[in-house]
C-alpha positions in Angstrom: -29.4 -19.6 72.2 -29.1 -17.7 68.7 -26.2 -17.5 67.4 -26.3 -13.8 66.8 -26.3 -13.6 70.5 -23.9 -15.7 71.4 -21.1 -13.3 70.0 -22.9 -9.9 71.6 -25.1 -7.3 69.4 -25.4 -7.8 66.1 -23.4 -5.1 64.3 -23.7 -3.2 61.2 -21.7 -5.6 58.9 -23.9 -8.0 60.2 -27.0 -7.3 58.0 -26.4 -7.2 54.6 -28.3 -4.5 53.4 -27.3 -1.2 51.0 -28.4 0.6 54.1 -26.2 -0.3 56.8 -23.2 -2.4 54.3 -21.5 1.7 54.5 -20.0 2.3 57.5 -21.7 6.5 57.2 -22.2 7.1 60.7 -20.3 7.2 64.3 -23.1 5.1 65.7 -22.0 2.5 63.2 -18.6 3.2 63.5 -18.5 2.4 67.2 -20.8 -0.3 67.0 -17.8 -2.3 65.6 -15.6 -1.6 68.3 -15.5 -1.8 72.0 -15.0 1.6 73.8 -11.2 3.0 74.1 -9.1 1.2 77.4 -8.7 4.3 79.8 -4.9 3.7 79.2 -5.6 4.2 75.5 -7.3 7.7 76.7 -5.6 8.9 78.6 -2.4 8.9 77.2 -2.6 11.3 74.9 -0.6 14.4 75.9 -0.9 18.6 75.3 2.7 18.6 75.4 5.9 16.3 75.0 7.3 14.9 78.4 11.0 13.7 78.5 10.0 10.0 77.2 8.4 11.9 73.9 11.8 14.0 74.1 14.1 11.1 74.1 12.1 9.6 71.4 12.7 12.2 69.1 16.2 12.8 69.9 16.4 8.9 68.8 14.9 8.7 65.6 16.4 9.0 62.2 12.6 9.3 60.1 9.5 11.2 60.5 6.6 11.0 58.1 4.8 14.5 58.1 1.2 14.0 57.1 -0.6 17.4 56.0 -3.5 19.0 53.7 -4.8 21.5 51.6 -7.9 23.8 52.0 -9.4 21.5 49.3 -9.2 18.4 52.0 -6.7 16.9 49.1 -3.8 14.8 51.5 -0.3 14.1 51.6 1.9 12.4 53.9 6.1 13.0 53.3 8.9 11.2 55.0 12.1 13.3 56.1 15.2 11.7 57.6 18.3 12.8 58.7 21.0 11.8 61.4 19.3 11.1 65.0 17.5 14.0 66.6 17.6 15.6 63.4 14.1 17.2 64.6 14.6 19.8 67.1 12.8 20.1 70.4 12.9 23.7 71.6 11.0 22.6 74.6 7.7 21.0 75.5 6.1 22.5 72.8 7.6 23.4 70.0 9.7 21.2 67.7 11.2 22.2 64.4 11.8 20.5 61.6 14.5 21.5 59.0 13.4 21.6 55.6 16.3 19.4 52.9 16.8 19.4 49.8 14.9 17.3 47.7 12.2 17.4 44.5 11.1 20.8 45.1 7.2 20.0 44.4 6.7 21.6 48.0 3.4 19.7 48.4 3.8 19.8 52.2 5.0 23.2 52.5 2.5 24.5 50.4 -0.2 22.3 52.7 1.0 24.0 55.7 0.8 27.8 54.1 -3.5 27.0 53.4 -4.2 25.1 56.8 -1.3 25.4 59.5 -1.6 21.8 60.7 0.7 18.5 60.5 0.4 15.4 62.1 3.8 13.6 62.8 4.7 10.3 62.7 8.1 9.3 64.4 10.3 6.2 63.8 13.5 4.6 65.3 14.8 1.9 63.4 14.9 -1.4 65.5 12.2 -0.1 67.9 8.5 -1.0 67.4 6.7 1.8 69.0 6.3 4.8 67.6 5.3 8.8 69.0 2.4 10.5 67.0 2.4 14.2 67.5 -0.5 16.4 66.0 -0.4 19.9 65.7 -0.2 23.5 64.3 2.7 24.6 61.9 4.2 27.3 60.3 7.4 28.0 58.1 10.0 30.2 59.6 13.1 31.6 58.2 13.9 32.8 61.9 17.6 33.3 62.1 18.2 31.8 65.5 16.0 28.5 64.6 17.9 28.0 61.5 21.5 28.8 63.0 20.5 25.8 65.2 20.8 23.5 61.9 23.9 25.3 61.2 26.0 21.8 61.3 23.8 20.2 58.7 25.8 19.5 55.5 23.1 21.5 53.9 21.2 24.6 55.8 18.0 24.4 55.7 16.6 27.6 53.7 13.3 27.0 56.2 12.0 25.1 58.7 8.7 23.9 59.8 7.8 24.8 63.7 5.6 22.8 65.0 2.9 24.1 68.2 2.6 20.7 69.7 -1.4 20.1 70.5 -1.5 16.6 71.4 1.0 13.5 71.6 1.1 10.0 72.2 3.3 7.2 71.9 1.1 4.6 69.6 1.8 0.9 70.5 4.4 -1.8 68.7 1.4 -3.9 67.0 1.7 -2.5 63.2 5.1 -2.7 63.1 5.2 -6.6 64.8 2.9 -7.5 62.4 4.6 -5.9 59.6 7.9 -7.3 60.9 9.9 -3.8 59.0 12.9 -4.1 61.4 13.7 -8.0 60.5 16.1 -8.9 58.5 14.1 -11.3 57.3 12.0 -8.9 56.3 13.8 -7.2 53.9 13.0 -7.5 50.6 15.5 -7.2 47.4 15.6 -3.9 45.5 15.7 -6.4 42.3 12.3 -7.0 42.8 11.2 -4.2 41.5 12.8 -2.0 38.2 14.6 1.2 39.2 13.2 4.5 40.1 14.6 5.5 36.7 12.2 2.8 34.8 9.6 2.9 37.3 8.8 7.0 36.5 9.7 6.3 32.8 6.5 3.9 32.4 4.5 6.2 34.4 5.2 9.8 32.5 5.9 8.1 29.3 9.2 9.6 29.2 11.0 7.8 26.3 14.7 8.7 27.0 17.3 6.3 28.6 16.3 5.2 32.1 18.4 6.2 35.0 20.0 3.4 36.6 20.2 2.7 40.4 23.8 3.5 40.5 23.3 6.9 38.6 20.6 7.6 40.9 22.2 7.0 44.0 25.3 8.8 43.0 22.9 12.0 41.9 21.4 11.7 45.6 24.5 11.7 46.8 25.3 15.5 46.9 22.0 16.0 48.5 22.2 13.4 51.3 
């Protein structure tokens, strides 16, 4: 018995050629992969059910990935206190815009295409909830008067038409082992922000230090 065989059909990476070494097509694509597990499938949700709910009323962190009409990308992580993104209902969630560099990358994404994708996170839990969908910015009264708590009101936030949602599985985040201490790796290990952005820009004035910077982030937290 061939070898090739043995281990099922041969596959694009299989045959080293400058045809087939670019992976250009969906055939080639799937012929990498086994088909989805029906569990995979089907769950993927039109709208957020209490577990999705819950989730999101758990977690501290969402990474909002967008992009602009010219397919340029850009993924941004917000935080805030637990449930921090609001669920209006099955949905619609909405996102409270804080303060922060003011570059507006994703809020100018959303303005030329109206989509997000959302990536949820609870600290200590390996799962996490995915949640594509449409988005707009809203300075509605009512939705910002729900933030009204927040140390800082939000002067916008984003609302989000939930299309589809899914709660994706704890592999990545076992592999990457984020949530273990032993895992954590010493901010000395790298210069500060301050010197980090100097070398980049070429900015020759006095580097901020950690301490200054955290104390500058402070009135913004």
């Amino acid at each position: 018995m061939h070898s090739a065989n043995r281990f099922g059909p041969r596959s694009p990476c299989n045959t080293v050629t400058a045809s087939t070494m670019n992976i250009d097509t969906l055939e080639k694509l799937r012929a990498l992969y086994a088909a989805p597990k029906e569990r995979a499938v089907r769950k993927q949700l039109s709208a957020l059910d209490s577990h999705c709910r819950r989730f999101i009323e758990l977690s501290p962190f969402v990474v909002v990935a967008s992009g602009n009409v010219t397919q340029a990308m850009d993924a941004s992580p917000r935080g805030g206190a637990p449930g921090f993104v609001k669920a209006l209902d099955e949905r619609t969630l909405l996102i409270p815009d804080a303060p922060g560099n003011n570059r507006l990358d994703t809020l100018e994404n959303i303005l030329g295409t109206g989509k997000v994708g959302l990536l949820f996170m609870i600290p200590g839990i390996d799962e996490t909830l995915r949640v594509n969908g449409a988005a707009r910015l809203s300075c509605d009264e009512e939705q910002l008067q729900l933030f009204a708590g927040e140390k800082h009101r939000p002067k916008l936030v984003i609302e989000v038409s939930v299309a589809e949602a899914y709660l994706h599985c704890a592999k990545a985040l076992m592999r990457s082992g984020l949530w273990q201490a032993s895992s954590q790796v010493k901010r000395s290990l790298l210069p500060t922000m301050g010197q980090m952005i100097n070398s980049q820009t070429g900015i020759e004035a006095p580097a901020e230090t950690q301490e200054e910077m955290l104390g500058r982030y402070a009135a913004d937290l």
